[in-house]
KELODREN-675960 format. One record per atom (N, C-alpha, C, CB): residue number from 1; atom name; z, y, x; residue in one letter. Coordinates in pm, 1 decimal. Atoms other than C-alpha are relative to their C-alpha. Glycine has a CB too. Layout:
% KELODREN-675960
(NUM,"CA",(Z,Y,X),"A");
...
This chain:
% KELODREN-675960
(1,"N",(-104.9,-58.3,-80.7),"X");
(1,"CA",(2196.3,-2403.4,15.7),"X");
(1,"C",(-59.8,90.2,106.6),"X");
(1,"CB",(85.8,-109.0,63.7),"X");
(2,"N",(31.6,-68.1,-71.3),"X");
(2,"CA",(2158.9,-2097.8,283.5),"X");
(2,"C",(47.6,-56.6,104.6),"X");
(2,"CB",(21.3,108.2,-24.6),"X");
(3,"N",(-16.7,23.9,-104.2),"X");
(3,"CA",(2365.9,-2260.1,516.7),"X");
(3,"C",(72.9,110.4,74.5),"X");
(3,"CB",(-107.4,-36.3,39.8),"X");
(4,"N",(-114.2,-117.6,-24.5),"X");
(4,"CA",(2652.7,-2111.3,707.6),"X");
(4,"C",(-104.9,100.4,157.8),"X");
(4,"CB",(215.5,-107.5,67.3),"X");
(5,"N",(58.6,-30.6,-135.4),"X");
(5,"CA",(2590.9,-1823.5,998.0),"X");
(5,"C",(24.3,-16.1,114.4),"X");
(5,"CB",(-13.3,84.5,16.3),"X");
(6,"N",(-62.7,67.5,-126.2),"X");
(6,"CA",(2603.7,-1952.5,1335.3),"X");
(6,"C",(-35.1,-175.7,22.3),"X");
(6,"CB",(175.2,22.7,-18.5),"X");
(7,"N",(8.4,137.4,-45.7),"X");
(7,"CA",(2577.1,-2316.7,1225.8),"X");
(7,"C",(-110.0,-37.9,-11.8),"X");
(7,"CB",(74.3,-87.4,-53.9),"X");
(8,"N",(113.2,31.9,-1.1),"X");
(8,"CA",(2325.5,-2544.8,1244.7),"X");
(8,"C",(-80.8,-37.9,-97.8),"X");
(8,"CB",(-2.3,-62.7,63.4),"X");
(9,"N",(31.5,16.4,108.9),"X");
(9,"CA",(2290.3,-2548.4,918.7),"X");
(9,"C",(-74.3,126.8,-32.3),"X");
(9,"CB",(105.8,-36.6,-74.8),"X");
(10,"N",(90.5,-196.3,8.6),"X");
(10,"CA",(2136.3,-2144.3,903.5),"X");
(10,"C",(-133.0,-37.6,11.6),"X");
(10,"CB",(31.9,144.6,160.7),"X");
(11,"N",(157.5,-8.7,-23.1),"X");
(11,"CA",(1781.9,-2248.0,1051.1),"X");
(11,"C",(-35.6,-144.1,-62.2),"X");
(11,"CB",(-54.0,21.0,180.9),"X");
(12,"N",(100.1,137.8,48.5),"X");
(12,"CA",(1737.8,-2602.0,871.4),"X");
(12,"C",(11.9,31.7,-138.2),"X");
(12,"CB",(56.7,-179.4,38.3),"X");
(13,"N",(-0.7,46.9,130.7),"X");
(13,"CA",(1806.4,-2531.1,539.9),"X");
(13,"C",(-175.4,107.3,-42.1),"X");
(13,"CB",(188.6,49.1,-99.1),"X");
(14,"N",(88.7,-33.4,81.6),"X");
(14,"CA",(1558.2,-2454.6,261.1),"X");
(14,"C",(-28.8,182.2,-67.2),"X");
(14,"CB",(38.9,-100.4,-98.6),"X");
(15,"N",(71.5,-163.2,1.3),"X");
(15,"CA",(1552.9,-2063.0,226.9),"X");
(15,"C",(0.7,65.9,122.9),"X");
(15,"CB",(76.4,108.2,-95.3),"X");
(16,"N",(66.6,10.1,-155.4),"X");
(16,"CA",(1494.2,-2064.0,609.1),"X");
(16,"C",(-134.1,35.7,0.7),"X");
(16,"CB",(2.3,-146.3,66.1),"X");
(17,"N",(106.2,84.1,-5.6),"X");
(17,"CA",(1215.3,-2230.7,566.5),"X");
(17,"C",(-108.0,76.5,-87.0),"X");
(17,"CB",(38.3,-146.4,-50.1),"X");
(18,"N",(63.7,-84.0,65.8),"X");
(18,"CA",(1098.8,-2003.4,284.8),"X");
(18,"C",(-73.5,107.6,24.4),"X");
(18,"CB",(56.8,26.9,-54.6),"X");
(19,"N",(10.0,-116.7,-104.2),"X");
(19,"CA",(1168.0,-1728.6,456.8),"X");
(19,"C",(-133.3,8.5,96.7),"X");
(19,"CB",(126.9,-13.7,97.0),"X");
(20,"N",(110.6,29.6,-124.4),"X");
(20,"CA",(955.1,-1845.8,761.7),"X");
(20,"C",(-175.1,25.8,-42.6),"X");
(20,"CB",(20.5,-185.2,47.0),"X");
(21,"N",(144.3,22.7,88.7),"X");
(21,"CA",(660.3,-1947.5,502.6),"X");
(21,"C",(-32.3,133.3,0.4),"X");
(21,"CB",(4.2,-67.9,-166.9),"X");
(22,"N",(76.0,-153.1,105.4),"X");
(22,"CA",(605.8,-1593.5,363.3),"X");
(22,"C",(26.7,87.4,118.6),"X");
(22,"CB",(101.9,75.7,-186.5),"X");
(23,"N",(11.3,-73.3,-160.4),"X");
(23,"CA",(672.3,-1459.8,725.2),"X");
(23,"C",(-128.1,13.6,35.0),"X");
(23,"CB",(65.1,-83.1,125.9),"X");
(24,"N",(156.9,65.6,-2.2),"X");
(24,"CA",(353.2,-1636.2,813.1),"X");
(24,"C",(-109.6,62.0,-66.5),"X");
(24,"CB",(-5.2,-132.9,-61.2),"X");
(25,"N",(97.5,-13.7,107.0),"X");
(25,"CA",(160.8,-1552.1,496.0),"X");
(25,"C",(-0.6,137.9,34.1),"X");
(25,"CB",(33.6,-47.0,-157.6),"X");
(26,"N",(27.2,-175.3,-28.5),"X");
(26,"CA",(263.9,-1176.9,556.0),"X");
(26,"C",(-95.3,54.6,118.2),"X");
(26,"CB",(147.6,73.0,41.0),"X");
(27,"N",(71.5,8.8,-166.0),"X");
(27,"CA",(127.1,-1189.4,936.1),"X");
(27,"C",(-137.7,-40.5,-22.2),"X");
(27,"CB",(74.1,-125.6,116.1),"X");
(28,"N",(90.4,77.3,60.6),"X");
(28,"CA",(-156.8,-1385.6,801.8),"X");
(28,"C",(-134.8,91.8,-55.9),"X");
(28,"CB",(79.1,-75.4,-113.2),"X");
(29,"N",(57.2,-118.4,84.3),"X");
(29,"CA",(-250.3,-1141.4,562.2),"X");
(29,"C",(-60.1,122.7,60.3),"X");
(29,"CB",(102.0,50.5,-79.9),"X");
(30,"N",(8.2,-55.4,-120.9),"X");
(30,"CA",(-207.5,-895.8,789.1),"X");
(30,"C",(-114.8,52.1,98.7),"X");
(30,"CB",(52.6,-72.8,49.9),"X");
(31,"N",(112.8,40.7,-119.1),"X");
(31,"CA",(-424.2,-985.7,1079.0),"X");
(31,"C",(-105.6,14.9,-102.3),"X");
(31,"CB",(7.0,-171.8,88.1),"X");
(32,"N",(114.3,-22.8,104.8),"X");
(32,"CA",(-694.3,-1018.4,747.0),"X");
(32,"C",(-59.8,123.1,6.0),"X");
(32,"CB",(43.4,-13.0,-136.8),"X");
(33,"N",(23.4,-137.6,-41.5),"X");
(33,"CA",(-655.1,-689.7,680.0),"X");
(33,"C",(-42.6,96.0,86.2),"X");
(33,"CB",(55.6,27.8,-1.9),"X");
(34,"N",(36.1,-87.3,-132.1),"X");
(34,"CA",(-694.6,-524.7,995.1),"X");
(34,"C",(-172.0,-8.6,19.2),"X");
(34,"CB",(88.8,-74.1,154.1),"X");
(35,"N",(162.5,-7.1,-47.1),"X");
(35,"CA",(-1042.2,-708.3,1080.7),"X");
(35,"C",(-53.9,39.5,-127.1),"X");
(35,"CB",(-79.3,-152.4,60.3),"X");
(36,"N",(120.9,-81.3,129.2),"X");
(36,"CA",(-1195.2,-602.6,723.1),"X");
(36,"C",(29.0,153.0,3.2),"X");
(36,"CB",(32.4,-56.2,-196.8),"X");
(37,"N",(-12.6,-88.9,-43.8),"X");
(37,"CA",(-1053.0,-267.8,795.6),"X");
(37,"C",(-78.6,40.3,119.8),"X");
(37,"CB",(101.4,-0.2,3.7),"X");
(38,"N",(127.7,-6.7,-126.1),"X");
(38,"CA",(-1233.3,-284.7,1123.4),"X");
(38,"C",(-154.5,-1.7,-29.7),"X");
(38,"CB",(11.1,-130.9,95.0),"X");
(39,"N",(131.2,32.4,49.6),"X");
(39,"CA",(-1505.4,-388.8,977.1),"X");
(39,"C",(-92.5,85.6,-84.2),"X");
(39,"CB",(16.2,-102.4,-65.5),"X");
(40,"N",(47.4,-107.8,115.2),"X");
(40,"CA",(-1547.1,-111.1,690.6),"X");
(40,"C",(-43.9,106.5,129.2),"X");
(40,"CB",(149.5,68.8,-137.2),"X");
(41,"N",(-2.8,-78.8,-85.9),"X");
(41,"CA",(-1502.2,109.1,983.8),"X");
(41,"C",(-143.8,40.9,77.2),"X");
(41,"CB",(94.3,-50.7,73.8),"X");
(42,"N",(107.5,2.2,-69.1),"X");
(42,"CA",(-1782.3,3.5,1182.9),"X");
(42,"C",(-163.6,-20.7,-85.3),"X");
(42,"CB",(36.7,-109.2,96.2),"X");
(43,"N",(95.8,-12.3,81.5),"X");
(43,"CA",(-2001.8,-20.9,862.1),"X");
(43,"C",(-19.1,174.2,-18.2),"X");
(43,"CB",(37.3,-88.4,-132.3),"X");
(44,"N",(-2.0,-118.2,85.6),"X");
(44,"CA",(-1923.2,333.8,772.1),"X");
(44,"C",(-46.2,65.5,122.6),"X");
(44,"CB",(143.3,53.2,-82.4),"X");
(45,"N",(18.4,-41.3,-152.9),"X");
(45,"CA",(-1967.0,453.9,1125.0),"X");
(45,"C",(-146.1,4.3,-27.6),"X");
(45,"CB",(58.1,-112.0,136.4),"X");
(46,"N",(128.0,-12.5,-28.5),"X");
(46,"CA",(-2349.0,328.7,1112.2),"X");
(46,"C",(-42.3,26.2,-86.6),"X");
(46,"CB",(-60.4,-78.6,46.6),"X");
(47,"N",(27.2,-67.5,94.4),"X");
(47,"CA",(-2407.0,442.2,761.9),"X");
(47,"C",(-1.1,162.9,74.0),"X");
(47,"CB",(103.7,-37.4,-119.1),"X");
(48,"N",(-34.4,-135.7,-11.0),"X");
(48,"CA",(-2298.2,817.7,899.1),"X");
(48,"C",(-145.3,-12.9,93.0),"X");
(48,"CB",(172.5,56.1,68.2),"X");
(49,"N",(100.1,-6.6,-91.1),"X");
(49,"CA",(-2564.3,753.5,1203.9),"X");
(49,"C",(-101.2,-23.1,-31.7),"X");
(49,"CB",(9.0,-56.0,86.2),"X");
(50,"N",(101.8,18.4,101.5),"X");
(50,"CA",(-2821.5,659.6,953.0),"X");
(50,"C",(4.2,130.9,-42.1),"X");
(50,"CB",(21.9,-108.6,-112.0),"X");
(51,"N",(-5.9,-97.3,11.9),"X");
(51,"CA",(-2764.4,953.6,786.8),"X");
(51,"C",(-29.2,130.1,32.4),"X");
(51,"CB",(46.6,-14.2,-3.3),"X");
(52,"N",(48.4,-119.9,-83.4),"X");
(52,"CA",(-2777.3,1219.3,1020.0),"X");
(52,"C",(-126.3,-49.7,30.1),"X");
(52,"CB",(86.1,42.1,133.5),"X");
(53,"N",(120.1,-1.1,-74.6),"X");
(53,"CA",(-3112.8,1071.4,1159.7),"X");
(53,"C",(-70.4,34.5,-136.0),"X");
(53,"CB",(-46.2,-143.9,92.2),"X");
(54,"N",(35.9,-47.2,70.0),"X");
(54,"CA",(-3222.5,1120.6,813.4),"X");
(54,"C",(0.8,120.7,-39.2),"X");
(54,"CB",(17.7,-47.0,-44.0),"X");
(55,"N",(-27.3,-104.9,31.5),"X");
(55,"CA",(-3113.6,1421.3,750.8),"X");
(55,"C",(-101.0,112.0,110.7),"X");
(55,"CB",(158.4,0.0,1.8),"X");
(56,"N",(67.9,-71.0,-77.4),"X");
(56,"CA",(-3272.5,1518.5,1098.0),"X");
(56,"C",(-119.2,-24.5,-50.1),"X");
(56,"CB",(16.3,-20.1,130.1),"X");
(57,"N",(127.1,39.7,29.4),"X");
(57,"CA",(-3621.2,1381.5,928.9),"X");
(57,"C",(-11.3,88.5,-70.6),"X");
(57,"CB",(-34.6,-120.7,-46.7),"X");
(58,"N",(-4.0,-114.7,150.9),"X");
(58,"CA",(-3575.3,1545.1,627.0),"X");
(58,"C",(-29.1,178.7,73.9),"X");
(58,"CB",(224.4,-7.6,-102.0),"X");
(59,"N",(10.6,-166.5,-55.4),"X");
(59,"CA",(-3527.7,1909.2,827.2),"X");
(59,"C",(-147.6,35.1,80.7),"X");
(59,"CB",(140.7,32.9,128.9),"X");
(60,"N",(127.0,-3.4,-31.5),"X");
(60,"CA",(-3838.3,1829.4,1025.6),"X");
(60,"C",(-140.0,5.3,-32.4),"X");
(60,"CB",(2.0,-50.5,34.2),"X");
(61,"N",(75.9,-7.8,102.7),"X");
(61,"CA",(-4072.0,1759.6,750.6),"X");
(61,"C",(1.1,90.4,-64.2),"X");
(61,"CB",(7.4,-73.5,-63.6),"X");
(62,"N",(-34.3,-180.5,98.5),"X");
(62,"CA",(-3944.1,2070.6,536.8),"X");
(62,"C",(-69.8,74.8,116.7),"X");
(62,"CB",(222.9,78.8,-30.6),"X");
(63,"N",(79.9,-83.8,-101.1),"X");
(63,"CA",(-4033.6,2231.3,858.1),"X");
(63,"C",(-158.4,7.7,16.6),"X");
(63,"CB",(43.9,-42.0,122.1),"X");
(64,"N",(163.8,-20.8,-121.0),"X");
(64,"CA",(-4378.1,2130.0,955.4),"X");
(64,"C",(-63.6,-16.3,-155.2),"X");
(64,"CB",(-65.9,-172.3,176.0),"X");
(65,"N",(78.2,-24.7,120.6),"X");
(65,"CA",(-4467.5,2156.4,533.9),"X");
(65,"C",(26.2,107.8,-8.3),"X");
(65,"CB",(16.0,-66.5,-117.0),"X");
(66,"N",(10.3,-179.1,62.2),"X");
(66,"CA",(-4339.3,2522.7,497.3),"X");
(66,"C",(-155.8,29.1,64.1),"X");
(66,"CB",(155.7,146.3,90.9),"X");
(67,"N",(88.7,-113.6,-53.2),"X");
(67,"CA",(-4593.5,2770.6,558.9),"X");
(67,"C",(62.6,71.8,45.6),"X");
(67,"CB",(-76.4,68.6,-73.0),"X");
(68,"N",(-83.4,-73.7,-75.0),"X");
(68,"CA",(-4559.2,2975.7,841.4),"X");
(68,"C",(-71.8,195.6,-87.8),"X");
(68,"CB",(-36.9,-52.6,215.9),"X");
(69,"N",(-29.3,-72.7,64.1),"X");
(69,"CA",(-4544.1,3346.6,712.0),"X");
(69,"C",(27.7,87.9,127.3),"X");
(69,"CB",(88.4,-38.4,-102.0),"X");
């Protein structure tokens, strides 16, 4: 039963309660999401800063192996 609206029967019954559950689980989930999102974030972030310092190596070495000309 849903239980009428207004009475006190609306918040006790059993697709309330359902409801509530998968409220939870959504929020739950949720919150999950976000910190592994955060998380990729701040991986990918220090990958890029890796990167460039390499990249600055790389340009420096090409440099000081050319011949100057």
């Amino acid at each position: 039963k849903a239980g009428l609206v207004g009475d006190g029967s609306e918040a006790l019954n059993m697709l309330s309660k359902e409801i509530k559950k998968y409220d939870d689980q959504i929020k739950s989930m949720m919150e999950r999401l976000e910190k592994k999102e955060n998380s990729y974030y701040k991986k990918f972030t220090l990958l890029e800063k890796y990167i460039n310092q390499m990249n600055a190596q790389s340009m420096y070495l090409t440099s000081m192996l050319t011949p100057y000309r």
